[in-house]
N, C-alpha and C positions, 0 to 999 in steps of 0.2 A: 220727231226728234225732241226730245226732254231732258234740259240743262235746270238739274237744284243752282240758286243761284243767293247770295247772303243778302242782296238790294234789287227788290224789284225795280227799284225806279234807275239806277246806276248800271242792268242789264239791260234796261230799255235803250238808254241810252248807247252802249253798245251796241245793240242789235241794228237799231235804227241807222247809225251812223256807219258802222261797215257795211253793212251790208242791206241797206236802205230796206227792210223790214219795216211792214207794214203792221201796226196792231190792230185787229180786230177782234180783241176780244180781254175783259180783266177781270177778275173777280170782285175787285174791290175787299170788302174787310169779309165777304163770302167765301165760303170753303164748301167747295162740293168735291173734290179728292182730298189729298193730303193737305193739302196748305194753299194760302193764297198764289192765285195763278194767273199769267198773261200766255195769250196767244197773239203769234206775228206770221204772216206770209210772207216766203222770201220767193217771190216769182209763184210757183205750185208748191212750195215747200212748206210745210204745216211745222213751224218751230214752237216748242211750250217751255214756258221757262215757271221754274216754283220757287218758292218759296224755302228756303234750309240753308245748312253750313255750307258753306263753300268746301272744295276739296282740298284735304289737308296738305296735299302735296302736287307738285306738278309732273309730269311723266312725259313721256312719247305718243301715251292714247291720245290720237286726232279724229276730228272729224275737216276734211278735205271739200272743198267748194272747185270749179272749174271757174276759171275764170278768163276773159282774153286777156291775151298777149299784151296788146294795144292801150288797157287797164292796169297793169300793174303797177305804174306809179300811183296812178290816181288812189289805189287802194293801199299803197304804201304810207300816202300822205297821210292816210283818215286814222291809219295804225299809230303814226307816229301823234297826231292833233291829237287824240284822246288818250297819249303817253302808256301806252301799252308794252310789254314787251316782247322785244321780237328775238324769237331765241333761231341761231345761227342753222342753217340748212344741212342737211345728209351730204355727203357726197353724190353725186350725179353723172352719169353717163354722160360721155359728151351728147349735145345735142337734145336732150331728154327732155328740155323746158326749165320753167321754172319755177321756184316756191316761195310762198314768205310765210313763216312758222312765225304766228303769236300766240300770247296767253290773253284770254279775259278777263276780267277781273276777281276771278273764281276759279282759277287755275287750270280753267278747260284751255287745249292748245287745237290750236284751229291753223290749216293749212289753206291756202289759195294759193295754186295750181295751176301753169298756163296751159300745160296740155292735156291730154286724152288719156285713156288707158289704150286704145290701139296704135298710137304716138309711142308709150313706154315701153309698148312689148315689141313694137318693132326694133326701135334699140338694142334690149336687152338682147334680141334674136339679133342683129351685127356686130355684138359683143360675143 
């Protein structure tokens, strides 16, 4: 997963802090793709962040994290500490779970999700 991003060092910070992202890897002032690049693991998840303009505008394209139930304060906290914003949730089936829709600092909207997709479709199939 590859986020263009306007500050390497202010995506770091992001990354690290939601979503305790590990860096293992940076180019430094080296370019061996497009632009200067960091690599972070989030658990098995291979995230690359580059170097470029932010996106000019904000949208509904998400990328969605699972996360427990049991966590979503904790990940609310770290949303609101590094003053992000957190734009207002979809309607939801009763019972469906839960979300907290942010932007990063580059206008990507990222959702964390307390439950399943076999969670949601059971729902939607009692609806």
């Amino acid at each position: 997963m590859t986020f263009i991003v306007k500050d390497l060092e202010k995506a770091t910070v992001f990354f690290e802090r939601i979503f305790d992202a590990e860096e293992v890897y940076s180019s430094g002032d080296d370019i061996f793709s497009l632009s200067r690049e960091k690599f972070f693991l989030v658990g098995d998840l291979w995230i690359a962040i580059m170097e470029g303009d932010s996106l000019p505008s904000k949208t509904y394209n998400h990328t969605a994290f699972k996360i427990d139930d049991a966590d979503y304060e904790v990940y609310l906290e770290r949303i609101v500490a590094l003053g992000l914003e957190i734009k207002a949730g979809r309607p939801r089936v009763d019972g469906e779970a839960s979300s907290i829709y942010f932007y990063d600092f580059d206008n990507h909207l990222f959702e964390l999700h307390t439950g399943t997709l076999g969670e949601r479709l059971c729902k939607y199939k009692e609806k």
